[in-house]
C-alpha positions, 0 to 999 in steps of 0.5 A: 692394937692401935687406933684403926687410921681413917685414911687407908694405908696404900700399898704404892701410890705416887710421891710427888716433889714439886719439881713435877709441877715446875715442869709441868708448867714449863710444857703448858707455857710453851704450848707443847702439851701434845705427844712429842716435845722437848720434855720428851727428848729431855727424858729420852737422853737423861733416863738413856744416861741413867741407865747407862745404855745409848739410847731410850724411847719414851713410850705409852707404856711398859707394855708397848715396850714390851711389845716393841721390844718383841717386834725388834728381835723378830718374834713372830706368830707360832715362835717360842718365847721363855717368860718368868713365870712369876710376874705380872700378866703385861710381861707376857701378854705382848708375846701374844699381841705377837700370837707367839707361844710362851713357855714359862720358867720357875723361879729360884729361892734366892732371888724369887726370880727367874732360875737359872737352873730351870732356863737351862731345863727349858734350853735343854728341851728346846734343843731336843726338840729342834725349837729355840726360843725367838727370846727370854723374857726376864721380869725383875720381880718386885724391884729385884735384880735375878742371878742375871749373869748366870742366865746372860750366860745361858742365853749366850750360850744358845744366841738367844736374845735377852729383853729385860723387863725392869717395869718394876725395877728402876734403879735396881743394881746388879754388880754396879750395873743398871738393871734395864741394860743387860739385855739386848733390849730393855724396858721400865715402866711408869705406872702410877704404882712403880718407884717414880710415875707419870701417871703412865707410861713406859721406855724402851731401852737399848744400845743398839740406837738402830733398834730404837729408831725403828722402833720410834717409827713403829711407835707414831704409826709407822708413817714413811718420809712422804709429803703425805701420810704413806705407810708401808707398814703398820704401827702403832699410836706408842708415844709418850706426851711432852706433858708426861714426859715433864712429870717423869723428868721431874720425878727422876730428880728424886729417885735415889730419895725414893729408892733409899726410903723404900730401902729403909722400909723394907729393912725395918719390916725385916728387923721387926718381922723376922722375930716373928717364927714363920715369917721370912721376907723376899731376900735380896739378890747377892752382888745387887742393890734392889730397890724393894719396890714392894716388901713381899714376905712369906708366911709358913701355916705349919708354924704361924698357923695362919695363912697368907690370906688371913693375915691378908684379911685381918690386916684389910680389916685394920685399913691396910691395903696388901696383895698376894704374890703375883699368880704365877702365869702358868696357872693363869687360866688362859694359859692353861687352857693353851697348855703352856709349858712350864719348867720347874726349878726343883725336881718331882711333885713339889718342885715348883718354886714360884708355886710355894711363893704364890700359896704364902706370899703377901706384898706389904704398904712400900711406899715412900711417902708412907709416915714412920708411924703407919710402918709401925701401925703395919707391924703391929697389925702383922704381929696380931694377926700372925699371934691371935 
């Protein structure tokens, strides 16, 4: 094993430019440092662009435009919602700022996202018993498309609204298409973590520009057209600054950069990896290009005799930052406790895809600005710890 580094090898950490700074000084030297501005409109216009969709509300979070989007197809207290299972809590946490019921929906092998196969089981149970879903919640796991015209189609099939949450997947293709504008609403997300950042933050997405307007009301406090401040409902404080928004601006004119290096990296893990039995990476979805945000691979104890963890903890004994797969949210224990249905890919016991995932799965250092050198060191480190 080589030399352990001094600096700690990060999962995903922000790649800044420059042109962030240039940006950032444009805001302070005209003074527009509080939420609004003309940074604001700039990447509300250029992200709507980039997308390919009519118009885009630049926002606090991806959360809040989870939730917005939530408000906008009239989900309310006691309506059901579908929500992949395997993702991070803030897909499905603003279902219930809304107290509406989630049902979770397993993922396939393919695409490690939302099945198909088990959106129909759940479409088919709703229709049994007399409840649609207000919506379908579909999370695009780690920078990765799902088989989405299949689940468009079912959706269709059911007049059930789509809201596509991209958090994680920013210039991800399906067909040539955008992901954030298949459903009827859509959203990223700018965490300090994702593929470009501005610290924090979020956009709404969709081509219904009515949409958008109302929910730009909602996002500043729901104040009416009054010489006073009149509200005849409530909102929310949702709004994205004009500094932010100038981080963003000049992080989006290097995002192809970002997804080709993150691209590079996931491809070398996989010439390097797969040599190794018992290893396999997340596969890319067929007619897609996904950004691999993040690198996830999967590690099979009966043949490496190792489990995800321990390869997890040697590799944090060697300075290297990794992380399980998400916990899928039907075992979460708050939805436990509510027992949430879940609807499972597979048939019988051991049908549960996203299940296997979680109990071998580990997400690997992806992020652009990671040197050549500290991939190899990674490598090397997975190797070690999967042969010892």
């Amino acid at each position: 094993m080589k030399t352990k580094p001094a600096k700690r090898i990060l999962l995903s950490y922000p790649h800044m430019s420059g042109d962030e700074l240039r940006l950032v000084k444009d805001a302070f030297e005209s003074n527009w440092i509080a939420p609004l501005g003309p940074h604001v409109d700039a990447f509300e216009k250029e992200t709507a662009a980039y997308a390919g969709v009519k118009s885009a509300l630049a926002l606090s979070s991806g959360s809040a435009a989870i939730h917005l989007g939530l408000r906008l197809l009239n989900v309310q207290a006691g309506d059901m919602v579908f929500c992949s299972t395997l993702t991070f809590i803030a897909s499905v946490a603003p279902a219930m700022y809304q107290n509406a019921v989630p049902v979770f929906i397993d993922s396939d092998e393919e695409t490690w996202n939302m099945s198909p196969v088990a959106l129909q089981k759940a479409f088919c149970d709703a229709e049994k018993t007399g409840r649609m879903p207000k919506c379908v919640i579909v999370a695009e796991l780690y920078g990765q498309p799902p088989k989405i015209d299949e689940i468009q189609k079912i959706c269709a099939k059911y007049n059930v609204p789509i809201l596509e949450d991209s958090a994680e997947a920013l210039g991800a293709t399906y067909d040539g298409k955008k992901c954030g504008s298949f459903g009827k609403v859509g959203i990223y997300s700018y965490n300090g973590n994702k593929i470009i950042t501005t610290s924090g933050g979020g956009m709404l997405l969709s081509d219904d520009e009515e949409y958008i307007e109302k929910a730009r009301f909602w996002s500043t406090q729901a104040r009416d057209k009054a010489p006073w401040y009149e509200h005849t409902e409530i909102g929310y404080n949702y709004r994205m600054s004009n500094i932010l928004a100038a981080i963003g601006r000049g992080q989006m004119l290097h995002l192809e950069e970002r997804i080709n290096r993150r691209r590079a990296i996931y491809s070398k893990y996989k010439q390097e990896l797969e040599k190794i039995p018992g290893i396999t990476l997340m596969p890319e979805t067929p007619k897609s290009r996904s950004i691999q945000w993040l690198t996830a691979i999967t590690i099979d104890k009966d043949i490496t005799g190792k489990t995800f963890m321990d390869v997890l903890n040697y590799l944090n004994e060697q300075n290297i930052e990794t992380r399980p797969v998400w916990k899928p949210m039907h075992l979460q224990p708050y939805f436990r406790q509510m027992n949430a249905k879940y609807f499972t890919h597979g048939d019988g016991e051991n049908g549960s895809v996203s299940d296997k995932l979680f109990g071998t799965g580990l997400c690997l250092p992806s992020a652009s600005a990671m040197t050549d050198d500290e991939q190899d060191y990674v490598i090397e480190a997975v190797k070690e710890a999967v042969t010892r």
